[in-house]
C-alpha positions, 0 to 999 in steps of 0.5 A, a space after each residue: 500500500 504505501 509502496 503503491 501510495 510512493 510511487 503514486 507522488 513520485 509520478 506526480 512530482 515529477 509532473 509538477 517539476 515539468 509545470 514548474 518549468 513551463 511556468 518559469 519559461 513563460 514568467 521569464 518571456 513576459 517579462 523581456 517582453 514588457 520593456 519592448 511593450 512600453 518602448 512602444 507605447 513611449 514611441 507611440 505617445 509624441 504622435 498621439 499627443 500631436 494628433 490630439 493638439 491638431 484635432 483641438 486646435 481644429 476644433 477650436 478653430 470652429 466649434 460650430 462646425 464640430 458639431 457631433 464629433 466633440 463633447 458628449 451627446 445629449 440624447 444618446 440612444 445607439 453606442 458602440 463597446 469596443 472590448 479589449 482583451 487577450 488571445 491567450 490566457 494564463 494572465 490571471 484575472 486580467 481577461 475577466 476583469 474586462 469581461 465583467 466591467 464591459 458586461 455591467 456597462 452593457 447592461 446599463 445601457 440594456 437597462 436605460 433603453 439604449 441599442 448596444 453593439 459590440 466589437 471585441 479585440 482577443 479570442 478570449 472575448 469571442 468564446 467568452 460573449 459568445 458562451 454568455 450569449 451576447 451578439 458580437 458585431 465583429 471579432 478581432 484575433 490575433 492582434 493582442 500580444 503584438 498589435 501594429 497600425 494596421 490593426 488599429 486601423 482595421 479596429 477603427 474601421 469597424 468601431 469608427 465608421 458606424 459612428 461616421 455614418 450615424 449609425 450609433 451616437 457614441 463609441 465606448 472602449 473598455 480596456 486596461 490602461 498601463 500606468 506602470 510595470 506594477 499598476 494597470 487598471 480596467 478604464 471606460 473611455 469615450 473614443 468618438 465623440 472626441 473630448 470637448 477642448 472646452 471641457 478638458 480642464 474639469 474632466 482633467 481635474 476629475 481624471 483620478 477620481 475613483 469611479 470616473 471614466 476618462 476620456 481616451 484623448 489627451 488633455 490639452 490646454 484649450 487656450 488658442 496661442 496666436 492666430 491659425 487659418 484653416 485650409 480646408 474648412 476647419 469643420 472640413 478637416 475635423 471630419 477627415 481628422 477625427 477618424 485618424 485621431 481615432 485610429 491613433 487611440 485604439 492603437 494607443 489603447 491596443 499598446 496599453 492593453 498588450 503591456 498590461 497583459 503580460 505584465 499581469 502573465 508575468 505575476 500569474 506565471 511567477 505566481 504558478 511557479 511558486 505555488 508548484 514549488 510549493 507542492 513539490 515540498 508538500 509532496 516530498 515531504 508525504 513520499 518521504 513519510 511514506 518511504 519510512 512508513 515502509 522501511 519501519 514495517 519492513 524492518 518490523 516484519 524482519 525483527 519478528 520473523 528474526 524473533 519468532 525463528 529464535 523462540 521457535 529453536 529454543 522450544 525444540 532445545 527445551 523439548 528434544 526428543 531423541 530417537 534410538 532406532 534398532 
């Protein structure tokens, strides 16, 4: 029994060991992966930020002319969630936390009366949706570990242009935003329309409040210095310009969330590789009492076959009977 019982966790140590190394390998990927991801997100910035000023200084330029491509709309009765996630799992809670806020934000506005259509980023979020019964308007895979240009813009194409068209009022992004290697959090931002220039000081001092969305566009400093003429039109140029400073969004938010994926791998692996640490000790420790539990019953077994042998001649010397044959 106990040499069945040895057997049993040695096998399974050894499995563990095998884990252990797998875990170890992907912690170690992530995390020489995680300062290209921010050397990208620190190269992308200076462009997104001067898109931002253009857009702005173009929206100030004419802001009647803006009309639905700035501000919040008042009366809003069909949005757009746009969903980013992971392809891959084995990133600890960094997919379900997504799931569920982007879940809350649709059912507030099932709630409200409000017409929802979903585009998700991640293969993640295309078997999750599609398990809970949500009808996703287009997927995207694929993109998440390493997402370029080109994939913000096909993104942007499908979040973007119904909002062009007027088929839907606002376009919400439901992502995780990387602050640092040690703190991401999951953010609700407005892609389209874009941030009212006008508004950009009070949602700016309001930005790190708990509970508060955040625009996806940059604050910028409302206040126009110097003179600037517009050619063409700057209502013209706005409506060429907002979908571009859209695409430069996703693609900044695509570069966020790559970076706080393997940030949140990197923790879940390491944690892994631990915890099989552990197991192993935990393991080693009931093979090893089950090793002695052996050897103690087979030297007991020994000693009392050794003792019953020692009674057993000294009977036959107490009670010799000799036979005399004639």
């Amino acid at each position: 029994m106990a040499g069945g019982q040895e057997r049993i966790l040695r096998r399974r140590i050894k499995s563990i060991r095998s884990t252990q190394k797998i875990t170890k390998a992907m912690e170690l990927i992530a995390g020489s992966q995680i300062v290209r991801a921010q050397g990208r997100i620190a190269a992308a910035r200076p462009y997104q930020q001067g898109m931002a000023r253009v857009v702005l200084e173009t929206a100030l330029g004419d802001p009647t002319a803006a009309g639905r491509l700035l501000g919040t709309p008042e009366n809003i009765t069909r949005v757009l969630v746009l969903s980013i996630v992971a392809d891959r799992g084995l990133c600890g809670g960094y997919n379900t936390t997504v799931f569920r806020t982007t879940e809350r934000l649709v059912a507030s506005l099932v709630a409200d009366g409000t017409e929802v259509r979903l585009v998700t980023v991640g293969k993640k979020a295309q078997g999750y949706f599609r398990f809970r019964g949500q009808a996703v308007d287009k997927s995207f895979l694929g993109m998440s570990e390493r997402p370029s240009f080109t994939h913000a813009r096909d993104v942007a194409a499908a979040a973007v242009t119904p909002f062009v068209n007027g088929e839907v009022d606002q376009v919400i992004v439901v992502s995780t935003r990387f602050l640092s290697a040690g703190s991401q959090k999951i953010e609700t931002r407005q892609l389209l329309p874009l941030v009212d220039p006008r508004n950009a000081e009070e949602q700016a001092s309001h930005e790190d409040e708990p509970g508060v969305s955040r625009n996806i566009a940059p604050h910028e400093d409302p206040v126009r210095m110097g003179y600037t003429e517009f050619e063409p039109d700057a209502g013209i140029l706005l409506a060429d310009l907002a979908p571009r400073a859209a695409e430069t969004q996703i693609f900044a938010a695509l570069l966020e969330a790559s970076a706080s994926e393997l940030t949140a791998r990197q923790r879940a692996m390491h944690a892994a590789t631990e915890n099989a640490g552990e197991l192993i000790k935990k393991y080693s420790r009931i093979m090893n009492r089950a090793r002695q539990d052996t050897i103690t019953t087979e030297i007991m077994e020994i000693v009392g076959g050794a003792e019953a042998l020692r009674a057993g001649a000294a009977g036959d010397d107490a009670g010799q009977v000799i036979e005399t044959r004639i």
